[in-house]
N, CA, C and O atoms as a GROMACS GRO file, in nm:
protein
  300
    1UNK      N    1   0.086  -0.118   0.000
    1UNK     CA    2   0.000   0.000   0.000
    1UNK      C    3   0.090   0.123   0.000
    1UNK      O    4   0.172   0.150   0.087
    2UNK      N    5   0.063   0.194  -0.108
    2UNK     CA    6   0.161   0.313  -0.112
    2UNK      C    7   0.143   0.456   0.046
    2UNK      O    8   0.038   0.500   0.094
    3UNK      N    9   0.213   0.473   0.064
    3UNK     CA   10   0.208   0.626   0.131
    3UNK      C   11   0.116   0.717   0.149
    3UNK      O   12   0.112   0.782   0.045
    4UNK      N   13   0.028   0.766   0.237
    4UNK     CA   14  -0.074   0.832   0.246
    4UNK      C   15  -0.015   0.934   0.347
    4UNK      O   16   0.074   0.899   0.424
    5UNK      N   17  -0.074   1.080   0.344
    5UNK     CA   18  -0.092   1.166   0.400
    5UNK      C   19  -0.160   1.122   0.573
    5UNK      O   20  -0.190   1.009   0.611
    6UNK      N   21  -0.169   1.235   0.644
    6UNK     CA   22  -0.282   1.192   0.742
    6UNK      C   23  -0.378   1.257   0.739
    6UNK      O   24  -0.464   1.238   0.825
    7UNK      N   25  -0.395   1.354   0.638
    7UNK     CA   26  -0.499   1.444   0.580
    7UNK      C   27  -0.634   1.309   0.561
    7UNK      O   28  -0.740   1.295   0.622
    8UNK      N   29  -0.573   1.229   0.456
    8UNK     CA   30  -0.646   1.090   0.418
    8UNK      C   31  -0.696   0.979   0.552
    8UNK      O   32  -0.798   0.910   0.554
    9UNK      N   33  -0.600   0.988   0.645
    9UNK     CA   34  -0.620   0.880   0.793
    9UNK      C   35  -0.756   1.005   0.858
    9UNK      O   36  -0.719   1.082   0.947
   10UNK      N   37  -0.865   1.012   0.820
   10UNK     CA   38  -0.965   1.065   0.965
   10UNK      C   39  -0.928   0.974   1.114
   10UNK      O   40  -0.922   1.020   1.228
   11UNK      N   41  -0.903   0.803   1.060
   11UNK     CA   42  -0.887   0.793   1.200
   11UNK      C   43  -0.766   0.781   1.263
   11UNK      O   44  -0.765   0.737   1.378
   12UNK      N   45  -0.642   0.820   1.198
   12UNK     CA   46  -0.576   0.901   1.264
   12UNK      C   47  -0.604   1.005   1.340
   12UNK      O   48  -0.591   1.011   1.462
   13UNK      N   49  -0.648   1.097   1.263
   13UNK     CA   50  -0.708   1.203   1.362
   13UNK      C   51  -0.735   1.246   1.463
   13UNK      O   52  -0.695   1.340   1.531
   14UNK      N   53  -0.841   1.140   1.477
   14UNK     CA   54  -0.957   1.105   1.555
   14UNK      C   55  -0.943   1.064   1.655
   14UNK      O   56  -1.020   1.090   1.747
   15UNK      N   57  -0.791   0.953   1.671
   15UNK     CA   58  -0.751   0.937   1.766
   15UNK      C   59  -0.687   1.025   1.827
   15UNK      O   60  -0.730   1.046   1.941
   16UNK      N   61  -0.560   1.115   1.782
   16UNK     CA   62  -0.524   1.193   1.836
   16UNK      C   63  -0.569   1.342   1.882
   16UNK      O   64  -0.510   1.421   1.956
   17UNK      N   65  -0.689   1.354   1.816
   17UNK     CA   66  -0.754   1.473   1.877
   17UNK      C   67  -0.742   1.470   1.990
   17UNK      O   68  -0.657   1.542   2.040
   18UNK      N   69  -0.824   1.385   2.074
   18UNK     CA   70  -0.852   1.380   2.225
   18UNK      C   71  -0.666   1.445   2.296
   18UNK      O   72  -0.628   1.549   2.350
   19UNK      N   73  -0.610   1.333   2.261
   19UNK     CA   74  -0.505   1.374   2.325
   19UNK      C   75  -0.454   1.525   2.312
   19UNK      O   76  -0.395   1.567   2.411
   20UNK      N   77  -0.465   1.603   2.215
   20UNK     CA   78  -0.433   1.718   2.164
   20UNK      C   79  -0.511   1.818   2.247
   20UNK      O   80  -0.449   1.920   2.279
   21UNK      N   81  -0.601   1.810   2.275
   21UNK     CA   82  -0.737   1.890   2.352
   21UNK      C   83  -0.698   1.848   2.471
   21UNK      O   84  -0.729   1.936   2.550
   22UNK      N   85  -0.639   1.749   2.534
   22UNK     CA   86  -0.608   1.772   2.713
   22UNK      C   87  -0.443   1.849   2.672
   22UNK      O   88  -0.424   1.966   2.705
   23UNK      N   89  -0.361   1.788   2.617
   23UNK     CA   90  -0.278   1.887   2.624
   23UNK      C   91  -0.302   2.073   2.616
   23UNK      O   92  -0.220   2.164   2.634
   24UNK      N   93  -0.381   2.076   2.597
   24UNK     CA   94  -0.430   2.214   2.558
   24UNK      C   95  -0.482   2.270   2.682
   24UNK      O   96  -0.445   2.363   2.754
   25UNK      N   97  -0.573   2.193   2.686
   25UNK     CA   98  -0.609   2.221   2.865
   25UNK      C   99  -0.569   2.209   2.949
   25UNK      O  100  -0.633   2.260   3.040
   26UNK      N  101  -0.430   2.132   2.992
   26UNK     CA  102  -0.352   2.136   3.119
   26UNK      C  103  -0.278   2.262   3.117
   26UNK      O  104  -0.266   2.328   3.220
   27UNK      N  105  -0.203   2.319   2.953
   27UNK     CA  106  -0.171   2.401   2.960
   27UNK      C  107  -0.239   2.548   3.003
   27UNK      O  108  -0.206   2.644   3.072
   28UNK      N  109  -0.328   2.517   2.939
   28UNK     CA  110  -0.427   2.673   2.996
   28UNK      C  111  -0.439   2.635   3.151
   28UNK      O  112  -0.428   2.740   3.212
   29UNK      N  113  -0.458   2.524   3.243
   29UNK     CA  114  -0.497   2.514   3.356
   29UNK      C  115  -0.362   2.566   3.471
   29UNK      O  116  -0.352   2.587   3.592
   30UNK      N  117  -0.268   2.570   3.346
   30UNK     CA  118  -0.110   2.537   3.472
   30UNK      C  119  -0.071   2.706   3.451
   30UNK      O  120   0.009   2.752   3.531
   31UNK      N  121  -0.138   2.818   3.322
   31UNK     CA  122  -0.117   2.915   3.334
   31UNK      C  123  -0.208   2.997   3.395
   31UNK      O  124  -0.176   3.106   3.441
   32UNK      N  125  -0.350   2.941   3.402
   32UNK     CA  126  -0.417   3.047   3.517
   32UNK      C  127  -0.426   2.962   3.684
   32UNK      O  128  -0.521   2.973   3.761
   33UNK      N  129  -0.353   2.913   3.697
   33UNK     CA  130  -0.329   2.858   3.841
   33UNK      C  131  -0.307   2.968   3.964
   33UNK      O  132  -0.362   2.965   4.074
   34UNK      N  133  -0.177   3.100   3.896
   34UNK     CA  134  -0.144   3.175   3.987
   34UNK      C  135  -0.306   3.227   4.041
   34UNK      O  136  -0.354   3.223   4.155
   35UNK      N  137  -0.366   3.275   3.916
   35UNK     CA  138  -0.487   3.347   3.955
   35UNK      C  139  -0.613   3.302   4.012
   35UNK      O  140  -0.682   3.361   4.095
   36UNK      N  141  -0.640   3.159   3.944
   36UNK     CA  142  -0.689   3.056   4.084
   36UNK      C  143  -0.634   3.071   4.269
   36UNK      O  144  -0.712   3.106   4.358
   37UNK      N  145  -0.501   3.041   4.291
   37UNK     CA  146  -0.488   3.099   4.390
   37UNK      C  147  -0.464   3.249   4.492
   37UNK      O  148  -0.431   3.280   4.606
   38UNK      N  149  -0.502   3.302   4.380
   38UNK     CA  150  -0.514   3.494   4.408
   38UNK      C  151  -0.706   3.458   4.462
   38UNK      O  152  -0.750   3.459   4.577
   39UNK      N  153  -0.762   3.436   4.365
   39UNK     CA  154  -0.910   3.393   4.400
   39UNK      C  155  -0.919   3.344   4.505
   39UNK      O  156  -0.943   3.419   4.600
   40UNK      N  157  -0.903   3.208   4.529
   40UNK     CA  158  -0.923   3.139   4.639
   40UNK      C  159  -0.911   3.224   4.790
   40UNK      O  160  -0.989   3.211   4.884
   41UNK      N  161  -0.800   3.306   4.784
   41UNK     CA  162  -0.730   3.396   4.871
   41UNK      C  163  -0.822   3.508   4.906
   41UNK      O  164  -0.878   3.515   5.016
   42UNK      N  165  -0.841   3.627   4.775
   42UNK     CA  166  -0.977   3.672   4.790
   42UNK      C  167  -1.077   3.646   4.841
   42UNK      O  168  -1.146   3.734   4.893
   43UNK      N  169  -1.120   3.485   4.838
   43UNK     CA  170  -1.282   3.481   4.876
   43UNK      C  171  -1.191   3.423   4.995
   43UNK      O  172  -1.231   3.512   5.070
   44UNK      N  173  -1.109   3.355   5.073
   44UNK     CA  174  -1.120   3.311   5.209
   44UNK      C  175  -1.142   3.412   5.315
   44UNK      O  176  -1.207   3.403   5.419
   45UNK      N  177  -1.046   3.547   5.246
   45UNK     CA  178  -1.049   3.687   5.327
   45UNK      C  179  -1.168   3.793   5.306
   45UNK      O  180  -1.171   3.902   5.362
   46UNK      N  181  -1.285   3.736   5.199
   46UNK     CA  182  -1.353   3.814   5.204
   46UNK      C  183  -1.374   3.928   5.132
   46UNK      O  184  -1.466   4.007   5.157
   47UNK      N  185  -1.285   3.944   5.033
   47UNK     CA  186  -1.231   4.058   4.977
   47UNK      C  187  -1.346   4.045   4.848
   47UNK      O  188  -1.362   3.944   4.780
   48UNK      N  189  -1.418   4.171   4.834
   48UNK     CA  190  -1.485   4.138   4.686
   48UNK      C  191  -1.469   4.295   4.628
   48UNK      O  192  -1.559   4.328   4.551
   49UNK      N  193  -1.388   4.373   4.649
   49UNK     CA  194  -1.376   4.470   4.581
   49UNK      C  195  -1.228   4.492   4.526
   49UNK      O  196  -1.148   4.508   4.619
   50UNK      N  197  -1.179   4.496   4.419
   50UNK     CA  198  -1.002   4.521   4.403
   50UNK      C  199  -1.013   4.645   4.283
   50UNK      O  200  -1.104   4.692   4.215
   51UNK      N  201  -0.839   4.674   4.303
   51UNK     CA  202  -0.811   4.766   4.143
   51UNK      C  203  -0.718   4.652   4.120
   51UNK      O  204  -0.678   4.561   4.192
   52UNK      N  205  -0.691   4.697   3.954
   52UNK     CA  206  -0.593   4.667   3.880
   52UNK      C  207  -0.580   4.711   3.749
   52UNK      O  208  -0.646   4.809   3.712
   53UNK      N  209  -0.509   4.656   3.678
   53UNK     CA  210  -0.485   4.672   3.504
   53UNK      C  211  -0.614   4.640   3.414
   53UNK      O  212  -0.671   4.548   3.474
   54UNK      N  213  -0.654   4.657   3.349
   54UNK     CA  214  -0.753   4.606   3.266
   54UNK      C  215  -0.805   4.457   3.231
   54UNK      O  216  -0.913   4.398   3.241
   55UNK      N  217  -0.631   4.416   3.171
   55UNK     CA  218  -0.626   4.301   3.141
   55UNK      C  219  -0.688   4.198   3.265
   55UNK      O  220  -0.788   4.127   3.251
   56UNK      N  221  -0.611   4.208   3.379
   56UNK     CA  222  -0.631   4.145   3.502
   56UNK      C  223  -0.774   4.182   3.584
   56UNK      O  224  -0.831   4.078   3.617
   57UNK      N  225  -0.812   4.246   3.605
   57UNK     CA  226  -0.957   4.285   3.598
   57UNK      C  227  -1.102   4.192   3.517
   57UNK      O  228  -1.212   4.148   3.553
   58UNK      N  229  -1.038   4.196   3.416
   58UNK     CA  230  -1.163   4.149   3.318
   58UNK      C  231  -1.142   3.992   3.345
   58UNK      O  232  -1.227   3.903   3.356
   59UNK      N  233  -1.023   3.987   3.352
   59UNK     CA  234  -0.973   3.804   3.406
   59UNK      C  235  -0.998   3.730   3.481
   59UNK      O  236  -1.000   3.609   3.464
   60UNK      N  237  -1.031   3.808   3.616
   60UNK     CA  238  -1.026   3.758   3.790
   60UNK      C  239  -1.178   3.810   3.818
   60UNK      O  240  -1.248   3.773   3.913
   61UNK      N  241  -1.218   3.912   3.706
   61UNK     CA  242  -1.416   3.868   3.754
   61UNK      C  243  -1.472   3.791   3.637
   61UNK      O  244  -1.589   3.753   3.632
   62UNK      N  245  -1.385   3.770   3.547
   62UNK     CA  246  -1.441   3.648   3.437
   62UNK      C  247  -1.467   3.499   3.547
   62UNK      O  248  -1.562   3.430   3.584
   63UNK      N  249  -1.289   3.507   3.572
   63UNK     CA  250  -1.274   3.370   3.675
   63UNK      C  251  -1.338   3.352   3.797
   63UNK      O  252  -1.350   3.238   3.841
   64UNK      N  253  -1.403   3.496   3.890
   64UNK     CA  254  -1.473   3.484   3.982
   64UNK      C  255  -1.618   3.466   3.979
   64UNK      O  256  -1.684   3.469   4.084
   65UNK      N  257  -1.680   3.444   3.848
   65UNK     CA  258  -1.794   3.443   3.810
   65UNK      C  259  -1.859   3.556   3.821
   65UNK      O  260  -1.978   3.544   3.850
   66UNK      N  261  -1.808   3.687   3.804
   66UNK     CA  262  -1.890   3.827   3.829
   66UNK      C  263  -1.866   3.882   3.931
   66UNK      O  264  -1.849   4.004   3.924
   67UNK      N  265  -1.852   3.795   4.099
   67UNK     CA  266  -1.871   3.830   4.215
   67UNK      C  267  -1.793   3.932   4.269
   67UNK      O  268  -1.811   3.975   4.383
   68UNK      N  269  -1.679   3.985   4.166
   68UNK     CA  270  -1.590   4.079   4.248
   68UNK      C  271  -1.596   4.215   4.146
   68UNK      O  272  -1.638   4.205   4.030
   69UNK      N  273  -1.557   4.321   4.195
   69UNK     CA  274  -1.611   4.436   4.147
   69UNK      C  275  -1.459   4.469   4.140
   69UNK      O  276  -1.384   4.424   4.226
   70UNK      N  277  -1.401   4.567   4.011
   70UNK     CA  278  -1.275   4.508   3.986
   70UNK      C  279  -1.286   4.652   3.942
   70UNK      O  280  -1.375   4.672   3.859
   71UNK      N  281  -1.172   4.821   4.003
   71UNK     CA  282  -1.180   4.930   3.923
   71UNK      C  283  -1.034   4.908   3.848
   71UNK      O  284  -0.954   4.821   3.884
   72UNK      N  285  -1.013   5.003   3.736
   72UNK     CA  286  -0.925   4.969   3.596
   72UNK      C  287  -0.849   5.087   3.676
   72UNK      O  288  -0.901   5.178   3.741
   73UNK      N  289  -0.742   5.067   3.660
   73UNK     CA  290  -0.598   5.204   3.739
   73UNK      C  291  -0.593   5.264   3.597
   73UNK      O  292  -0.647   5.361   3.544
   74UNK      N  293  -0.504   5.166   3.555
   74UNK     CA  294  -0.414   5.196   3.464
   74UNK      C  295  -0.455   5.163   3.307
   74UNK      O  296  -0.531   5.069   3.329
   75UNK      N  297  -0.455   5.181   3.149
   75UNK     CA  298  -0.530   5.127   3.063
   75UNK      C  299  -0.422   5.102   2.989
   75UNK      O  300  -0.435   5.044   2.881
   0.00000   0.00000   0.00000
């Protein structure tokens, strides 16, 4: 059988999708970790009001589900 692409294997693919999609997600999980534990920290102390940067703001009440009220300093 001559040489095929893996364009041609779908179940190539198919198999390796899955694996491709947790790699993807551990990575996103291992870069918002710091801010998971900034959160966690926040809500043990109670804290639901902060400033910050924009970026970080829109991030940490994305990740807090709304609950924290977040003013922008700097843009």
């Amino acid at each position: 059988m001559p040489w095929r692409s893996s364009a041609a294997r779908p179940d190539l693919l198919l198999t390796l999708l899955p694996a491709a999609a947790a790699v993807i997600r551990f990575t996103l999980l291992a870069l918002e970790r710091p801010a998971w534990h900034l959160i966690a920290e926040l809500r043990r102390t109670g804290v639901s009001h902060i400033s910050s940067g924009h970026f970080d703001c829109d991030r940490l009440v994305f990740l807090r589900r709304e609950d924290l009220i977040c003013a922008v300093l700097l843009e």
